[in-house]
N, C-alpha and C positions, 0 to 999 in steps of 0.2 A: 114645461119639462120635456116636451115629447119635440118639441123643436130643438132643444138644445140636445136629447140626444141625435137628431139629424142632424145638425151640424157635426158633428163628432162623429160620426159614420164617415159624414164628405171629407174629412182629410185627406191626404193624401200620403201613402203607405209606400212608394219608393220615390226616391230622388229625383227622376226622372218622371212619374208626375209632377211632381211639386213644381218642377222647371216648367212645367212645360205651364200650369198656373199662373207661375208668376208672366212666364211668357206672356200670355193672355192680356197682362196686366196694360195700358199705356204709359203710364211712367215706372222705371226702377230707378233706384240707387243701390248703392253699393256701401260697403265701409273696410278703406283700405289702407295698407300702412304706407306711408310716403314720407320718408323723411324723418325718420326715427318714431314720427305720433301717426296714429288713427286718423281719419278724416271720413266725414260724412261727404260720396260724390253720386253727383248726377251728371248725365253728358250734358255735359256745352258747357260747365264749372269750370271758372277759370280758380286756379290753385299757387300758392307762394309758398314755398318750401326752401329753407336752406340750401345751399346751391349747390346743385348734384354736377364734380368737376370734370366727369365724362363725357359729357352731352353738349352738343351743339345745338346752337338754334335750327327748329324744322326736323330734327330726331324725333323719331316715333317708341317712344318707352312702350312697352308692355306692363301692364302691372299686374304680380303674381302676391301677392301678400293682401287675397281679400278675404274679408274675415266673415263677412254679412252680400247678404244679396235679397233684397227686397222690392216690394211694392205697399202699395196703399191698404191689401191684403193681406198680403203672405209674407211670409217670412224665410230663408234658410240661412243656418248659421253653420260653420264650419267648425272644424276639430282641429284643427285652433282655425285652419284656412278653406278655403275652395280649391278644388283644384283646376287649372286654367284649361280641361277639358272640359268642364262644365259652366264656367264661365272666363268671356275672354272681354278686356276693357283696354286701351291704348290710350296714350295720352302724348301732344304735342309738345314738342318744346316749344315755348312763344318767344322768351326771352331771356335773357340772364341781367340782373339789375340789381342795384343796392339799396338798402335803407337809409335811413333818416341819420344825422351825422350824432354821433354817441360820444358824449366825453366822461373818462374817469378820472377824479383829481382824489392824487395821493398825496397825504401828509405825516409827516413826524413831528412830534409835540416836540417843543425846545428845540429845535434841531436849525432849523431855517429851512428844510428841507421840506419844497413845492413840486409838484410835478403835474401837469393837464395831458392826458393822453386821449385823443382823438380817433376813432377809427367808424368806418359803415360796416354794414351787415351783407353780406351778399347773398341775392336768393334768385331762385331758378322758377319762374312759372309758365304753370302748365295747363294746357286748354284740354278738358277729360272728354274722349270721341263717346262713340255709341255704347253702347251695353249689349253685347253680342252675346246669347245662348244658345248653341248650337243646339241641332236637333239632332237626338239620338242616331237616327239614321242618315243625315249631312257627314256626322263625326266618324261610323264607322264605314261607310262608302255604299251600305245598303240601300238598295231602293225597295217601295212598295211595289209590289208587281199584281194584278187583278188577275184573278182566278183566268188558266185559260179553257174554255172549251173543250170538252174532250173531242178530238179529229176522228172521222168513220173510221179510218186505218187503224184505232187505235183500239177500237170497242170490240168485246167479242161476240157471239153470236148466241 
């Protein structure tokens, strides 16, 4: 009992712990929308998603629609998302390519009336980069500074 309330003490009580935890962590994933659905991603995931007809091959997407941001520990989930100050995730275009060839055949009863309509799928995949958490202090331009010295000139007597 007395461990489990120690763990419950060690949570972590703003965001900005929590980040900095999961930081700590060696693997994350994410969970983000691409393509109309949710996807569980880790960097170096390569992804196939309905073909997004803006993007060229070697285009760097940003992805802002992450819902989850985790490790092997820790967890944080967003309201509904994260916001991409808190975490930033990129992904490559690799390539643009089609699916497997798809036929649909339509009929009418009594009719003589056949039809076989043929078409591919087109999809856009993508190679997901690092998992970037900035540090509080990276994101607003502060630096730590160490305590200085007080100078003689500066002490009174």
């Amino acid at each position: 009992m007395a461990a489990l309330l120690q763990a419950v003490r060690a949570l972590p009580r703003t965001s900005s712990s929590a980040l900095d935890l999961i930081r700590s962590q060696p693997n994350q994933y994410i969970i983000a929308t691409l393509g109309g659905r949710k996807h569980i991603l880790a960097p170096r995931d390569l992804l196939t998603i309905p073909r997004m007809p803006d993007v060229q091959v070697g285009d760097v997407v940003l992805l802002d629609q992450i819902h989850e941001l985790g490790s092997r520990d820790f967890t944080i989930r967003g309201k509904p998302t994260i916001p991409t100050s808190k975490v930033q995730v990129q992904a490559t275009v690799v390539e643009h390519t089609k699916g497997k060839m798809e036929s649909i055949f339509k009929k009418k009863r009594r009719k003589g009336y056949r039809k076989t309509i043929t078409h591919k799928q087109t999809y856009t995949r993508l190679r997901i980069g690092n998992i970037e958490i900035p540090s509080p202090f990276a994101s607003s331009g502060l630096q730590v500074a160490e305590a200085a010295s007080p100078t003689p000139e500066a002490t009174l007597p």
